[in-house]
C-alpha positions in Angstrom: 160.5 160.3 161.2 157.6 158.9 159.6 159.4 158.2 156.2 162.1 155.8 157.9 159.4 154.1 159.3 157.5 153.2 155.5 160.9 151.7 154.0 161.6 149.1 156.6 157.8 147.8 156.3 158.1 148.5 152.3 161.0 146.9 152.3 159.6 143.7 154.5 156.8 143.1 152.3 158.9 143.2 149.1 160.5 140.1 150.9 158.1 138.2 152.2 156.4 138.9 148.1 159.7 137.8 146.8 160.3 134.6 149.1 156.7 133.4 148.4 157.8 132.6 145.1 160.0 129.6 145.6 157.5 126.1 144.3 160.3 124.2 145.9 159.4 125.6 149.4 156.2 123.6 151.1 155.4 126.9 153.2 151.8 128.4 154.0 152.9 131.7 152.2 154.4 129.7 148.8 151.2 127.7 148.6 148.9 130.8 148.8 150.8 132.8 146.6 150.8 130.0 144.1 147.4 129.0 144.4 145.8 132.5 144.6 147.6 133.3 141.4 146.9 130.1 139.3 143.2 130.4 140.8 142.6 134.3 139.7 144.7 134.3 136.8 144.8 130.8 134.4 142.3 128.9 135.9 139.7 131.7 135.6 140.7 132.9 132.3 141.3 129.5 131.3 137.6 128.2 132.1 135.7 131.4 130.8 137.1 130.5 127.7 135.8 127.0 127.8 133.0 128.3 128.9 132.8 130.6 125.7 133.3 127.8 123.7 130.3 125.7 125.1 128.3 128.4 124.4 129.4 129.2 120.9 129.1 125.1 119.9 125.3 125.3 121.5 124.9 128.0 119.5 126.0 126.6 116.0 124.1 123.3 116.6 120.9 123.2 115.0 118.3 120.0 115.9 117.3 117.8 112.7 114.1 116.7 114.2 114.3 114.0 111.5 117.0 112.2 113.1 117.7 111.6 117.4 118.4 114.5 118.8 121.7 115.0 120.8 121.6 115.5 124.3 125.1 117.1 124.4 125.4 120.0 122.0 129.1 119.6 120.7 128.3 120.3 117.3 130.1 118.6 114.2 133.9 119.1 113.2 132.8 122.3 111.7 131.5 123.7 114.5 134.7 122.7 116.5 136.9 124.7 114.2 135.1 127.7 115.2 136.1 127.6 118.9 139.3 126.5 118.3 141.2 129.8 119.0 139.2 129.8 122.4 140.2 126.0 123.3 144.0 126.8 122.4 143.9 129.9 124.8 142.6 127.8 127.3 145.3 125.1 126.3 148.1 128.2 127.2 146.4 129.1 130.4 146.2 125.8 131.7 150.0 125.1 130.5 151.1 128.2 131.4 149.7 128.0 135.1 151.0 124.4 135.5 155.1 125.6 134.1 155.1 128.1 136.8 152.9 127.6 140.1 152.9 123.8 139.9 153.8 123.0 143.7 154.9 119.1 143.2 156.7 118.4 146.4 157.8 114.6 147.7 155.0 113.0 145.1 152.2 115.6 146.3 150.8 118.3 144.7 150.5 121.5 147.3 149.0 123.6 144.9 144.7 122.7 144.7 143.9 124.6 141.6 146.6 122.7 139.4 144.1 119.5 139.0 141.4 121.7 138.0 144.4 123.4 135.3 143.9 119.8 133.8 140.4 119.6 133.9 139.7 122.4 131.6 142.8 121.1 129.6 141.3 118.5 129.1 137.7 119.7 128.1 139.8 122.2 125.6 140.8 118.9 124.0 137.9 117.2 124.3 136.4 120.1 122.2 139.1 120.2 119.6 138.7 117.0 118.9 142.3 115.7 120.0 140.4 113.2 122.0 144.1 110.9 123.1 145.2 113.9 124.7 141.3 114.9 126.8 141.8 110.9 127.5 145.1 111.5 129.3 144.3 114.7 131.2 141.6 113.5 132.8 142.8 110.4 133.9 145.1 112.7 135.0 142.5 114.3 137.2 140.5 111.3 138.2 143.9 109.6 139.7 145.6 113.0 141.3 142.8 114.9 142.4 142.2 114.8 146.5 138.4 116.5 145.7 135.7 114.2 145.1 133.5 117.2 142.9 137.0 117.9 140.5 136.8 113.8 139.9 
């Protein structure tokens, strides 16, 4: 008896698992589902690996106490061509995240962690020295983005 009773509830949360991925569908369900996953999976991945990159250009930079001393430790076009595998990945993850859990419905975005998809897009850039491309993601951001800290 207690078997019949696991497949319908098995077989009711496969469903609601499967209609939650519909980005056409403005639905409480849809929008956690999407958000939860681009928040845990690209944007997390995404930004550890900008974060990785940060660290790796403030490592390479060395101070010529000679000249002014940066304030922002970028490093030189060198240095940048170190972290480039880590600004690519976070490049995919960003791209990746916005192909399948962007939530554009009627002109709005539904899904909150999308804008912040750009925002580390855009730092990738703005580390690999593509600076046209940084330019247009964060203007991007800065015109799309409901939350005053992502601006």
């Amino acid at each position: 008896m207690q078997k019949r009773f696991h497949i319908p509830v098995l077989f009711a949360a496969l469903l609601a698992v499967l209609s939650a991925c519909s980005t056409k569908q403005d639905k409480w369900l849809n929008r956690n589902w999407h958000g939860m996953n681009t928040r845990y999976n690209g944007y997390y991945y995404g930004n550890l690996a900008i974060e990785e990159a940060f660290v790796e250009l403030a490592k390479a930079n060395k101070d010529n106490y000679n000249s002014i001393i940066q304030v922002y430790q970028y490093g030189d076009k060198a240095a940048a061509q170190t972290v480039n595998p880590l600004s690519d990945r976070a490049i995919t993850k960003g791209v990746n995240m916005i192909k399948k859990h962007s939530m554009l419905i009627n002109g709005k975005q539904r899904n909150r962690w999308i804008d912040d998809c750009y925002l580390f897009m855009g730092k990738a850039n703005f580390i690999k020295r593509d600076y046209s491309s940084a330019l247009q993601q964060l203007n991007y951001v800065m015109q799309s983005s409901e939350k005053e800290s992502t601006k």
